[in-house]
C-alpha positions as a Markdown table, in Angstrom:
| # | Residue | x | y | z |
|---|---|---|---|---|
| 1 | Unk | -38.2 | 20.5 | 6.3 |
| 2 | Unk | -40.7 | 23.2 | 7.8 |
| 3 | Unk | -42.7 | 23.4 | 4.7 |
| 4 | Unk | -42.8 | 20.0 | 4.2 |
| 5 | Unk | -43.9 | 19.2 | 7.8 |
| 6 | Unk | -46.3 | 22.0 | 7.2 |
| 7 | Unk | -48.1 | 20.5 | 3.9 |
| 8 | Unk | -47.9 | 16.8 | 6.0 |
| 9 | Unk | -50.5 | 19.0 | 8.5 |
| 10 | Unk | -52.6 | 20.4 | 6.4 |
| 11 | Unk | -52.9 | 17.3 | 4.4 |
| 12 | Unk | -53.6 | 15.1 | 7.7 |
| 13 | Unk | -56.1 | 17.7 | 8.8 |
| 14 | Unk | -58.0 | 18.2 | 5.9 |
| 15 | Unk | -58.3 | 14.5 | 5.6 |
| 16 | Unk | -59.6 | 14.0 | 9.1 |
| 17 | Unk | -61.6 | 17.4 | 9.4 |
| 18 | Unk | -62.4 | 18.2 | 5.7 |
| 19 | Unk | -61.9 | 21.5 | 4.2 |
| 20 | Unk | -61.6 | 24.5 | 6.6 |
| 21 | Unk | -62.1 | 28.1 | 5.9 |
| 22 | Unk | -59.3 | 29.1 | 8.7 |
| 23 | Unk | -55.9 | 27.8 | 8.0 |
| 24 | Unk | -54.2 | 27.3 | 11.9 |
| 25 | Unk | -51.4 | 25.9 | 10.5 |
| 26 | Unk | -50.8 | 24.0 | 13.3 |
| 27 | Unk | -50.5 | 19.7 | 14.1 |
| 28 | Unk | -51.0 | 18.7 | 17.4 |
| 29 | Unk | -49.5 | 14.8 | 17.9 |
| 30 | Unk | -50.1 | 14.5 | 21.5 |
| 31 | Unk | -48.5 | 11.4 | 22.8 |
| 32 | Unk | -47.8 | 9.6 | 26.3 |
| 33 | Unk | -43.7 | 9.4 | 26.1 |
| 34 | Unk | -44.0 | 7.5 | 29.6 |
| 35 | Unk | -45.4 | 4.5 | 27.9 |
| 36 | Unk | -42.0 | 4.2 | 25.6 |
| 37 | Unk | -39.8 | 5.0 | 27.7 |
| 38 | Unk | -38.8 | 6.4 | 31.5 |
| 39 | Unk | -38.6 | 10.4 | 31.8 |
| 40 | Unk | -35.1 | 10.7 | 32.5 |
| 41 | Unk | -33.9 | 8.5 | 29.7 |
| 42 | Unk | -36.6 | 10.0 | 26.9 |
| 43 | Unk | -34.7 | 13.5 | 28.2 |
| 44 | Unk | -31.2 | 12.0 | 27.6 |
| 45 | Unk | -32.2 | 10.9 | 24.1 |
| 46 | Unk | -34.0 | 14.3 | 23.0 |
| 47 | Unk | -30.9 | 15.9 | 24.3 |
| 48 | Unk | -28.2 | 13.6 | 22.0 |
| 49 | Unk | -30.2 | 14.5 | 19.4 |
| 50 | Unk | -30.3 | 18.2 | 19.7 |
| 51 | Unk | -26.5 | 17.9 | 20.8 |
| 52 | Unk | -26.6 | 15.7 | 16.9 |
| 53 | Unk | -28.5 | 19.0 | 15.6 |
| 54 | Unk | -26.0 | 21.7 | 17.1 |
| 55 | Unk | -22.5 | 20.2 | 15.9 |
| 56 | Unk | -24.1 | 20.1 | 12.1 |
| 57 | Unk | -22.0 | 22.8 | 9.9 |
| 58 | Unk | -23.6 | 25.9 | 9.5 |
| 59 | Unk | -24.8 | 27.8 | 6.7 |
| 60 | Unk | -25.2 | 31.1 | 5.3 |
| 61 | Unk | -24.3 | 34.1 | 7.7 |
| 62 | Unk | -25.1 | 31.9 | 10.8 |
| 63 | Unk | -22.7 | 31.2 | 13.6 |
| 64 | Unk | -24.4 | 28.1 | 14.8 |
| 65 | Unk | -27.1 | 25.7 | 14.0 |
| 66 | Unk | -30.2 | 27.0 | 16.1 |
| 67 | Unk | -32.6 | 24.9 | 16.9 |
| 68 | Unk | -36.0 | 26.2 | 17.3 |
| 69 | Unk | -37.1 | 28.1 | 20.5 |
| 70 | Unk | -33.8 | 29.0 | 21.3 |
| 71 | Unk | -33.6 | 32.4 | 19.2 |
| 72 | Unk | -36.7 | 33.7 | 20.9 |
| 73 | Unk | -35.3 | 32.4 | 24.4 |
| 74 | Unk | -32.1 | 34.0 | 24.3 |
| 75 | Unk | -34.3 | 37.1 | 23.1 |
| 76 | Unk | -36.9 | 36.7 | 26.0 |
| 77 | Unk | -33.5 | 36.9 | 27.9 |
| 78 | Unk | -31.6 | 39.4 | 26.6 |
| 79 | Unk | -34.6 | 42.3 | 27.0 |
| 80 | Unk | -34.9 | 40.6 | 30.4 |
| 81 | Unk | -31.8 | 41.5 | 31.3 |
| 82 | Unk | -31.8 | 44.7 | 29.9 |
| 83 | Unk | -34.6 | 46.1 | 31.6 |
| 84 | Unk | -36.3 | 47.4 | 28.4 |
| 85 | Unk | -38.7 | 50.1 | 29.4 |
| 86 | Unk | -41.6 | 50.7 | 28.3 |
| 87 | Unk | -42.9 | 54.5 | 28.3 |
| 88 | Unk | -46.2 | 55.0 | 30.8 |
| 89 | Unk | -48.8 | 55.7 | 28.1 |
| 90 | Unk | -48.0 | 53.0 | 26.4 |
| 91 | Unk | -48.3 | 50.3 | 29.6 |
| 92 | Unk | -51.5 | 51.5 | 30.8 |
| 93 | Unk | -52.8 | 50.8 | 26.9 |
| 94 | Unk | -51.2 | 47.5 | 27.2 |
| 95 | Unk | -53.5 | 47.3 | 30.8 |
| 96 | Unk | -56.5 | 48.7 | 29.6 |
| 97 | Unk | -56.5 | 46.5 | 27.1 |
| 98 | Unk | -55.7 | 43.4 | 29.0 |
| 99 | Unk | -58.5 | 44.3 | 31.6 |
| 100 | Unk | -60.9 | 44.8 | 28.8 |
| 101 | Unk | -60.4 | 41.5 | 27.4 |
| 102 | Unk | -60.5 | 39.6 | 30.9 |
C-alpha cells in the first residue's frame, strides 16, 4: 500500500507541478475535518478504524499489527525512559552545531 500511495504522489504532483529535479516524496492533502464532521466524533471514527487496523492477523515475525508512528513513539519513549546519555563531546557538537545553524 506505501508504494502505491507513493507512485499516487508523485504522479499527482508531477501533473500539477511538472517535472522536478528533487523528489520530496511527500503529499500534503490538507483538509478542514470540521466541515464533515464535529471533533469528537471524527476522533471516535479515526480510532475504530485503527482499533479495525490492530485486531488484523499479523504477519511475518511481528507480534502485532503496527500502525505507523507508533514504533518510533514507543522508541522516543523507551530512550526517554532510559535516560540514554550522551558523552560531553559529543553534546556540545550537537550545540555548536545547532547554534551555528540558528
Amino acid at each position: 500500500m506505501g508504494y502505491g500511495l507513493a507512485v499516487m504522489a508523485e504522479m499527482i504532483g508531477e501533473a500539477m507541478l511538472g517535472p522536478v529535479a528533487v523528489n520530496a516524496n511527500t503529499l500534503m492533502i490538507p483538509m478542514d475535518t470540521h466541515r464533515y464532521r464535529e471533533p469528537h466524533i471524527f476522533q471516535a471514527a479515526a480510532e475504530e478504524i485503527l482499533a479495525d487496523l490492530r485486531a488484523s492477523p499479523a504477519m511475518g515475525k511481528n507480534a502485532v499489527v503496527e500502525i505507523p508512528g507508533e514504533r518510533e513513539r514507543d522508541h522516543r519513549t523507551s530512550r526517554k525512559a532510559a535516560h540514554i546519555e550522551i558523552p560531553d563531546r559529543t553534546w556540545r557538537q550537537i550545540n555548536d552545531l545547532n547554534n551555528s545553524l540558528s
